[in-house]
C-alpha positions in Angstrom: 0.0 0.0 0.0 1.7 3.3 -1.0 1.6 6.2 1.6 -1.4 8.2 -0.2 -3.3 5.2 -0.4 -3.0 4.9 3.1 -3.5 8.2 4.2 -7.0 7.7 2.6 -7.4 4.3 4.0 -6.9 6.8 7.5 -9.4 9.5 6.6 -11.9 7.1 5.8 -11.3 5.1 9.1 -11.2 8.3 11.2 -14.5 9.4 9.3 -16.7 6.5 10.9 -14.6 6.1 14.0 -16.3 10.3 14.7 -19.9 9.3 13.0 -20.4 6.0 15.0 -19.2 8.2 18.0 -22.1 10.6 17.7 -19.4 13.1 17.3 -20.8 14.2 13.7 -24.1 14.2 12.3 -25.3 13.9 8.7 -22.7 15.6 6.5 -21.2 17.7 9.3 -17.1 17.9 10.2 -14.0 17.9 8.1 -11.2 16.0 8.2 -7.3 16.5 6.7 -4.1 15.0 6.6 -0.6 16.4 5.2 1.9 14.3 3.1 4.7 16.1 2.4 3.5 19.0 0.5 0.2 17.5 -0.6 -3.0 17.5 1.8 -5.3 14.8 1.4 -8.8 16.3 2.9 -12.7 15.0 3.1 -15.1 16.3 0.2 -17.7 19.0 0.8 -21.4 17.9 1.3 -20.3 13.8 2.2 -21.3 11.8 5.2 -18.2 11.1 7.1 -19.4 7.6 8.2 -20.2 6.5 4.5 -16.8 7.9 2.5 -15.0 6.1 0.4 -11.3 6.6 -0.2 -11.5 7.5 -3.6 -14.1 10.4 -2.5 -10.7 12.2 -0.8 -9.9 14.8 -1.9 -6.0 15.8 -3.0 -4.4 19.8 -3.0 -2.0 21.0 -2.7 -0.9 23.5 0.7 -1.8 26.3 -2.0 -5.3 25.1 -2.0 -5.0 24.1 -5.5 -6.7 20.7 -5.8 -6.9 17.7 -8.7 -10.0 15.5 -9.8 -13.6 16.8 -9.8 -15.2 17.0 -6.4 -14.8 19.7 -4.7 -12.8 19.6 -1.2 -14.7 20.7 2.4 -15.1 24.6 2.4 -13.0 24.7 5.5 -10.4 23.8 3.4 -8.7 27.3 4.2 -9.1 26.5 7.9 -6.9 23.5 7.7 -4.8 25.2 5.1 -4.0 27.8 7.5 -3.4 25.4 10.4 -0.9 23.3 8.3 0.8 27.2 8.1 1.2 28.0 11.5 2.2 24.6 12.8 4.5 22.6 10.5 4.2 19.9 13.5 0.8 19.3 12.7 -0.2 16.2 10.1 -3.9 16.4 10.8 -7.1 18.7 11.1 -10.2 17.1 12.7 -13.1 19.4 12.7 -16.4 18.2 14.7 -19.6 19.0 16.1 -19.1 16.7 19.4 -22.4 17.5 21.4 -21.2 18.4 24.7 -18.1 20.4 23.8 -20.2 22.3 20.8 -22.8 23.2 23.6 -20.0 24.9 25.9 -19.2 26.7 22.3 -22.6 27.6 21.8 -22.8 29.0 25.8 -19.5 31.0 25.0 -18.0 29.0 27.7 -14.1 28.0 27.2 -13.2 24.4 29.0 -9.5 26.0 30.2 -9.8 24.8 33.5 -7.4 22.2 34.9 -9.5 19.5 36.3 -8.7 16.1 34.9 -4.9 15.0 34.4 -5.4 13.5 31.4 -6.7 16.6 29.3 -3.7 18.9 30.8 -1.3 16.3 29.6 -3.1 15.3 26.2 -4.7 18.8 25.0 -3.9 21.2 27.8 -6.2 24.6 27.8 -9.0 24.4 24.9 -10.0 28.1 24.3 -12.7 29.7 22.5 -12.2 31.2 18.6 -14.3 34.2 17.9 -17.6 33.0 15.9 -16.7 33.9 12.2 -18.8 32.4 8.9 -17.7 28.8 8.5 -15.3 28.4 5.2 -14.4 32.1 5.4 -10.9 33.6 5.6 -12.1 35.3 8.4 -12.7 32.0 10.0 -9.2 30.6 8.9 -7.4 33.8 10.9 -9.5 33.3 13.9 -8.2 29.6 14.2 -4.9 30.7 13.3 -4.4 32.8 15.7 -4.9 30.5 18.8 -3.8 27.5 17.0 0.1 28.4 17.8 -0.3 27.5 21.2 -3.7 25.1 21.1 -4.4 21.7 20.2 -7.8 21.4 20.4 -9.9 24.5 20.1 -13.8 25.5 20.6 -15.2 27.5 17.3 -17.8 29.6 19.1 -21.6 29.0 17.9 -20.2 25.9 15.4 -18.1 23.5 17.3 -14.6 22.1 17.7 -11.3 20.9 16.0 -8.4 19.3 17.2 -5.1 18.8 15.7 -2.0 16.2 16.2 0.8 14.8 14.4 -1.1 12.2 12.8 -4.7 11.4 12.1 -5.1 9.1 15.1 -3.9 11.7 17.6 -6.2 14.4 16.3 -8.5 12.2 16.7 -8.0 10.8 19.9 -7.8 14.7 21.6 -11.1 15.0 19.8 -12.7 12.1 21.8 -10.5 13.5 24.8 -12.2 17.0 24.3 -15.8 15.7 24.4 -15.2 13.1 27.2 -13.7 16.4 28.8 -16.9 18.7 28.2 -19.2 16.3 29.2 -17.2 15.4 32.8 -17.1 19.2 33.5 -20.9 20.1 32.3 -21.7 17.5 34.7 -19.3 18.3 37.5 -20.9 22.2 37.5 -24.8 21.0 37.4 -23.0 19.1 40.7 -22.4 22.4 41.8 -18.1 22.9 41.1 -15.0 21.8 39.5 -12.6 21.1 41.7 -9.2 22.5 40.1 -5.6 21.5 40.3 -3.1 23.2 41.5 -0.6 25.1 39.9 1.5 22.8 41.5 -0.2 19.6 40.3 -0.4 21.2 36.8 3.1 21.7 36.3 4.3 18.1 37.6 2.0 17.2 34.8 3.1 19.3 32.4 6.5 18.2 32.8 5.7 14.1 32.0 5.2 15.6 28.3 
């Protein structure tokens, strides 16, 4: 199998892994991976849990893509990611329930609660709502994306990013598990924090 074939073979995987997850809905989300300088990125208007791996599409880190369907209209989102973090080999963008309702309250989850977040995704902080697919939309990510792996996109829902496609998509599942502990933890009445203390002999397992 040659390395684009897999990288499709991925996509497709992490497409149903995030639909049979409840994490997307219908046609919702977006997902992207970079091989060398091509991207390989889910068509616009497809249901992530029934893609095929010839439905990918390829472009290049111009935005300049081959073959006829067109690529997601976020594609200047991931595009910009890929910019700002040369790190980064994969974009997952969601609509995970719980963590899109703390984006739709305008409520960050950047309180240190549960080890495993600090050490997987740290802080998750909220972008500024802008029109989905727009380049104001692109800047908006961009400019948190520096020092974020997973983000909330306020009123539209979430994206995470890794090195690979499997651990953008595990801090995806991390950031929902996440949202749904803490939204359950404040109808409880708090969130107990950790310490600066505790955060920073965390922190320092990386």
């Amino acid at each position: 199998m040659s390395q684009e074939q897999d990288i499709r073979r991925q996509i497709v995987q992490v497409g149903r892994w995030l639909y049979e997850k409840r994490l997307v809905a219908a046609t919702e989300g977006n997902i992207s991976a970079k091989l060398g300088d091509r991207l390989f990125i889910t068509p616009s208007d497809c249901c992530k849990g029934m893609l095929d791996a010839e439905e990918v599409v390829e472009a290049d880190l111009n935005g300049s893509k081959t073959g006829e369907r067109p690529p997601s209209s976020e594609l200047m989102m991931h595009l910009a990611i890929y910019r700002r973090r040369p790190d980064v080999g994969a974009v997952i963008h969601a609509h995970p329930p719980h963590a899109t309702g703390f984006a739709v309250a305008g409520i960050p989850l950047d309180r240190p609660v549960l080890p495993e977040v600090v050490f997987s995704i740290g802080t998750v902080p909220l972008v500024a709502y802008a029109t989905p697919g727009s380049a104001e939309a692109a800047d908006s990510v961009a400019a948190l994306v520096d020092r974020h792996d997973a983000l909330l996109l306020s009123n539209h829902g979430a994206l995470t990013c890794g090195a690979d496609l499997q651990s953008a998509y595990f801090r995806m599942e991390t950031l929902e598990q996440f949202a749904w502990i803490s939204a359950i933890a404040r109808v409880l009445g708090r969130e107990r924090e950790l310490t600066p203390e505790q955060v920073a002999a965390i922190e320092a397992l990386r």
